[in-house]
N, C-alpha and C positions, 0 to 999 in steps of 0.2 A: 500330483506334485510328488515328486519323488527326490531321495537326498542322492547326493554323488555315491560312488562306490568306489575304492580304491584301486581297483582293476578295471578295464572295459568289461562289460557284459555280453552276453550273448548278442551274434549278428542277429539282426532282423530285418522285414520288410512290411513297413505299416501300409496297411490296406486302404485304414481311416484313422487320420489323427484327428486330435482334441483340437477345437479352434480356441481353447484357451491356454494359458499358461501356469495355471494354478493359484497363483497369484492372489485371483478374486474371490478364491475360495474362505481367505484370512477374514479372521475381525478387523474392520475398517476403523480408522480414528474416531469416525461418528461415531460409531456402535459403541468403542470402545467410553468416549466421553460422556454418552450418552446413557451407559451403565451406571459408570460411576458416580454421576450424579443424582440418580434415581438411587443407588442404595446411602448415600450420604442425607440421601433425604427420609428415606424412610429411616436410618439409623436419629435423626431428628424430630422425625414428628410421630414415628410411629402410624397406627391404625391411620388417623385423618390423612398420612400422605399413601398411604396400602388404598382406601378408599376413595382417592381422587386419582390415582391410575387408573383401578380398575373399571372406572365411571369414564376416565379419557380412552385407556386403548380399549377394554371391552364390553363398554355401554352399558356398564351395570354395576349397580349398587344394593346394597343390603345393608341393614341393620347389622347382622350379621351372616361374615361368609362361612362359618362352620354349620354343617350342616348337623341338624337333630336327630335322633333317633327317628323321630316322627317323620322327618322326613325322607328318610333314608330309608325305612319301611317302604312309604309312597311311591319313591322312583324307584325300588326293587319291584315293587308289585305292577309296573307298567311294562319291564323287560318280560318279552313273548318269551314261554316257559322251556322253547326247547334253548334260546342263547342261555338263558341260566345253565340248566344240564352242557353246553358246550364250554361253559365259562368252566363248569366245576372239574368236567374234563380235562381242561388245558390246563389252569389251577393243577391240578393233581399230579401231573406231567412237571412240571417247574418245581412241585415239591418232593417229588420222590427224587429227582438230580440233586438238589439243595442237599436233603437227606442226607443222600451219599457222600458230597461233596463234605456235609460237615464231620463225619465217621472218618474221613481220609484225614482228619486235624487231629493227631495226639496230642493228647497231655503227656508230660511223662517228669520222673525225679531221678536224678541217679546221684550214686555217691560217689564223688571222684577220687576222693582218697578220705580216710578215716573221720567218720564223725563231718566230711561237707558232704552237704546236700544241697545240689540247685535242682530246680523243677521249671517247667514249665505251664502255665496254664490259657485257657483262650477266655476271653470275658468280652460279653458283645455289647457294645456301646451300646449308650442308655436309649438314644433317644435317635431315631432316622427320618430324613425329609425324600420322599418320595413324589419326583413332578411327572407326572404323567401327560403327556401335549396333546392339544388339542386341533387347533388352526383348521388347518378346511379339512381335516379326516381324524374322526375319533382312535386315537391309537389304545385301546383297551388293553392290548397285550401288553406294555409297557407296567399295567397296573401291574400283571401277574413277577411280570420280573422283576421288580423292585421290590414292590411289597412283601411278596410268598418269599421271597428269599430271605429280606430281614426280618421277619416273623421265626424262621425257623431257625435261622442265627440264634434267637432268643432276644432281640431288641425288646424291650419293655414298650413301646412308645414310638411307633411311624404315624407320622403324620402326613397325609398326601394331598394335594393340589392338582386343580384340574379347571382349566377357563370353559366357560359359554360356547358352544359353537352355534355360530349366526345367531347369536341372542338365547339360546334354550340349553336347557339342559341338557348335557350329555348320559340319558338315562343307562347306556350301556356302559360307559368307561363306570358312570359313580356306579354300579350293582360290581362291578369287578374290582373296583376298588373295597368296597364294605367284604364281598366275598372270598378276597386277599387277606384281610384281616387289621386295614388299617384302623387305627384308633380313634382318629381325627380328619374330615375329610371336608377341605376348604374350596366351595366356588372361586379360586381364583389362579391367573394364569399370568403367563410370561415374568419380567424382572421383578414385579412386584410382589410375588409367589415364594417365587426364591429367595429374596433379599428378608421376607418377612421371617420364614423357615429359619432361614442360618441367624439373622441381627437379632429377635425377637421382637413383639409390639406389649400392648398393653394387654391385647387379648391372644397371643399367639405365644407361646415359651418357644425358645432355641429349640435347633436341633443339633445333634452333634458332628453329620455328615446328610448331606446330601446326595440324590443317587435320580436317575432319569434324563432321558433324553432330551429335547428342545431345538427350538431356534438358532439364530445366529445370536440373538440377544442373550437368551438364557441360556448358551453358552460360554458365553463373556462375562454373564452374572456368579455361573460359578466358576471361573478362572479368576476374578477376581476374589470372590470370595475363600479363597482355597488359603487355606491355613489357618482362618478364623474357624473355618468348619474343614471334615475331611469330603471328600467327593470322588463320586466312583471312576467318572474320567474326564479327562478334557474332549468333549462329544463332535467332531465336525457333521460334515454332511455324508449318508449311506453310500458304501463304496461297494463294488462287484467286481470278480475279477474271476474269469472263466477260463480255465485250462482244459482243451480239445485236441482231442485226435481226428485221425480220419473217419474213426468209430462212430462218432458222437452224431445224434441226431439233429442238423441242423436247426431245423424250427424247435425243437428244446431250447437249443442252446439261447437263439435271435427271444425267444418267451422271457426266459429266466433272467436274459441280461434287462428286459422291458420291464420285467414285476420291480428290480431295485432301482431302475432309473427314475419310474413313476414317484418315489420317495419325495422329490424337490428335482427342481431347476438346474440343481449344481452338483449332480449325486451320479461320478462317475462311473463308466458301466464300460468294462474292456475286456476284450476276448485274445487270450494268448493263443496261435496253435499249428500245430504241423503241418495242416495241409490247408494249401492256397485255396483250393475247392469250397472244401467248407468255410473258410473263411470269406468270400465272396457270397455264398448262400443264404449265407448267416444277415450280412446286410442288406440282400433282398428280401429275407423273408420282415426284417424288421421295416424295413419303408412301408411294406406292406401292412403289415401289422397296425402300425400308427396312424392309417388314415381313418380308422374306425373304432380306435383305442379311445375308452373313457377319457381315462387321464394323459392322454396325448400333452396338455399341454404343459404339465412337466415332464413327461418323459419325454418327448418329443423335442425339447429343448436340452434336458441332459445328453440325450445319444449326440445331439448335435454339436455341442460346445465339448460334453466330456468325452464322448464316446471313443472308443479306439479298438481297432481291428489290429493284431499285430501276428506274421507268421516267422516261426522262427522250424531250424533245422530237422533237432532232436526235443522231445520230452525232457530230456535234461536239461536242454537251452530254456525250455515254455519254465519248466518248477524257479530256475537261475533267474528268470525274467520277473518271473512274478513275485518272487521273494523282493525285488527289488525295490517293487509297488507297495509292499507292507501292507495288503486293504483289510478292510473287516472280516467283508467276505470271501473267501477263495472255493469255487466250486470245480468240480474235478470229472470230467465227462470225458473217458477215458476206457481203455479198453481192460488194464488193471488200475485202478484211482485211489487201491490203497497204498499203492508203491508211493504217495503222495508223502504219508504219514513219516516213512524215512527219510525221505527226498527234500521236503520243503522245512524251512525255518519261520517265517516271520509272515505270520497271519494274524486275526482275530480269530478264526473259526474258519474249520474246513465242511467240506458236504462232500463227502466222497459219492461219486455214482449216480447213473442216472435219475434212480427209485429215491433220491434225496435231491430237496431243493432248499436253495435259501428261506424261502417264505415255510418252509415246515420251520425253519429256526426261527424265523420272527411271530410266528404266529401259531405252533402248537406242540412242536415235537418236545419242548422240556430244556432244552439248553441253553442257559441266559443269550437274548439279543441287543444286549447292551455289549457294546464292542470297541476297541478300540480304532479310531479312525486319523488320517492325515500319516499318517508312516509310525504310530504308538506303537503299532503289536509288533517292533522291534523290540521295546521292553517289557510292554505291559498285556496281561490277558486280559479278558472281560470282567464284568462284574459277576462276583459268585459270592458264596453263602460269606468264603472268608475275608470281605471287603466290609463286610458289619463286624466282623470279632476283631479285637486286637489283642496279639501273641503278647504276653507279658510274662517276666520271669521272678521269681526269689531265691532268695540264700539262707541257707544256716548252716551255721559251724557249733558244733555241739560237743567236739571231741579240745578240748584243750592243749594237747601237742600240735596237734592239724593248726590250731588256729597262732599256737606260739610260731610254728615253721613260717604259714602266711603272713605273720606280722614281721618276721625277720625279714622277707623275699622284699614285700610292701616298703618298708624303709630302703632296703638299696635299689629298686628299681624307679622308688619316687625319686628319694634324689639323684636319681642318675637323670632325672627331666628337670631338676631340681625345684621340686612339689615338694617343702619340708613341713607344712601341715599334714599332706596326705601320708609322710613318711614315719610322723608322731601319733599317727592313728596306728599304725601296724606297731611302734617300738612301745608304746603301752601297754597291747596285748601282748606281744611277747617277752616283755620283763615280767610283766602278773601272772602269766601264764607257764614260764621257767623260774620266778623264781626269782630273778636276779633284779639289780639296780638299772634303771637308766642310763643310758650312755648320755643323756643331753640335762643341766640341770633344770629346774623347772623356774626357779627363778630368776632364769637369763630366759625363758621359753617366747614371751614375746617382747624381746627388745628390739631395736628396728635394725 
């Protein structure tokens, strides 16, 4: 689904279009109603309405969903010892980016004139809700991006959630979770997860933003909840979008667009590129592909409904083309792919070159794969270290002329909006601060 553009775009000649319209991709009025009532209800009843979801969509109940040390011990010591070492690996990767990303955030104070002084400083929100999804494939990477990065923000307090898959425990997502470094780590999944996190229960404290992937539901759950809590994005469904030359090795290409389609049903997968060849190849190789692909049966349905084959003139047309698509992912399989880097504007995330793939983003290289989707990464990047901090600033004025000038400027530029409170805040300090009388008397100060 893409927005108009104020100019036509590059010509093209689609190979394979989307037999949908994008359309079905939105929150439907169900979903939507359907949200909304489930968090008004848990904002009511708390825990007993958190435990009668959990028991309707995911078959299970507890005493308690927080899980114990003791227990957490238990299903860490059931994960086979080399996913440990691969977790601590990719873990390490997501934190030495975090690292860096939060050293690129100065603080700083400067004096603008005599005696003021503003500053800035970053201070990371107290408390973070991290959902990590479950559904028919344990997404464990999710733990590392959310969690490892508000941990090194300095969050005091992430809390993460994670549902049952087919009834059991997801022993690998919770050891990634515990080894992310969440604080609190709750058996329980989709709107009732989220709604618990952001509203609070009797046994769950608020968070103050939420952060992870989801559903269509727990998508909806935090679009609605957004502004009670803060949240890292409005998450739709995995997007791919591949820029080719005649270079690019066909069955790379027809692989890479399969790995993001696999994601869901509705999880657009499109190839922009200059040569009709390749383009053609690319769709052969992928028919092929999916009659003996595990998860054929959603990606087999995204290539089919989302899929799009599109051949345009120049590289400059394919970069023009694909800005236009705004997706998460943008990969670059090209003969130079860092000319990308000048060339294009509005992605989530690029993969320059063959020797990089999307799924090193989603699953080990270090680069958050929380991304912006639906046409976002027009404004917005992913989630990074600085979506747990917020920039806050102060003031002091300490030189007594500086602050008599400011109190002079303050009275004629309020009332020039005519703000005559705001403009008796500056004409106080600058009578007391030069010396002199009032211009207003104080007992006319509030008559109507």
């Amino acid at each position: 689904m893409r927005a108009a553009t104020a100019k036509p775009g590059p010509v093209s000649v689609q190979l394979k279009a989307p037999t949908q319209d994008g359309g079905g991709r939105d929150s439907t009025p169900q979903v939507r109603a359907t949200v909304e009532a489930m968090i008004a209800d848990i904002r009511k009843r708390g825990d007993a309405a958190v435990r009668e979801y959990s028991e309707n969509f995911d078959n299970y109940s507890a005493e308690s969903y927080l899980l114990t040390e003791t227990q957490l011990n238990r299903i860490v010591a059931r994960v086979p010892t080399h996913v440990i070492e691969d977790i601590h690996f990719v873990q390490e990767q997501v934190r030495v980016v975090a690292r860096k990303q939060l050293k690129s955030i100065t603080e700083f104070e400067i004096e603008t004139l005599p005696g003021v002084f503003l500053g800035q400083k970053q201070v990371p929100v107290r408390a973070a809700g991290a959902y990590v999804p479950g559904g028919k494939y344990p997404l464990l990477a999710s733990a590392h991006m959310t969690i490892v990065t508000a941990k090194v923000a300095g969050v005091e307090r992430v809390v993460a959630c994670t549902p049952l898959i087919h009834g059991e425990v997801p022993d690998t997502t919770v050891a990634a979770m515990r080894l992310a470094g969440a604080d609190e780590i709750y058996l329980l999944g989709g709107i009732q997860a989220v709604a618990a996190m952001a509203v609070g229960t009797e046994t769950i404290a608020p968070v103050n933003i939420l952060a992870g992937p989801g559903n269509a539901f727990v998508a909806e759950a935090k679009r609605q909840l957004f502004g009670e809590v803060g949240i890292d994005l409005f998450a739709g469904p995995t997007e791919v979008l591949i820029v080719a030359d005649e270079h690019a090795d066909p069955f790379i290409v027809a692989v890479d667009l399969l790995s993001q389609a696999e994601h869901g049903p509705d999880s657009p997968a499109v190839l922009i590129t200059t040569s009709s060849e390749l383009g053609h190849a690319v769709i052969e190789h992928i028919d092929t592909l999916l009659i003996d692909m595990p998860t054929r049966d959603y990606a087999g349905a995204a290539w089919r409904d989302w899929g799009e084959v599109r051949v345009v003139e120049t590289l400059d047309d394919a970069y023009e083309l694909a800005d236009g698509y705004a997706f998460e992912h943008v990969q670059i399989l090209t003969k130079n792919p860092r000319e990308a880097l000048e060339k294009m504007h509005d992605y989530g995330a690029l993969f320059l070159g063959e020797g990089t793939c999307v799924s090193y983003g989603d699953k080990v290289i270090g680069t958050n794969h929380v991304l912006p989707t639906r046409g976002a990464a027009r404004y917005t990047g992913g989630l990074w270290v600085g979506k747990f901090l917020r920039t806050v600033t102060y003031q002091e004025v300490t030189s007594r002329t500086s602050s008599a000038y400011l109190g002079e400027l303050c009275g004629r530029v309020s009332r020039a909006e005519r703000f005559e409170g705001h403009a008796r805040s500056g004409d106080v300090r600058a009578a007391k601060y030069r010396g002199t009388a009032l211009s207003w008397s104080s007992q006319h100060a509030f008559r109507g």
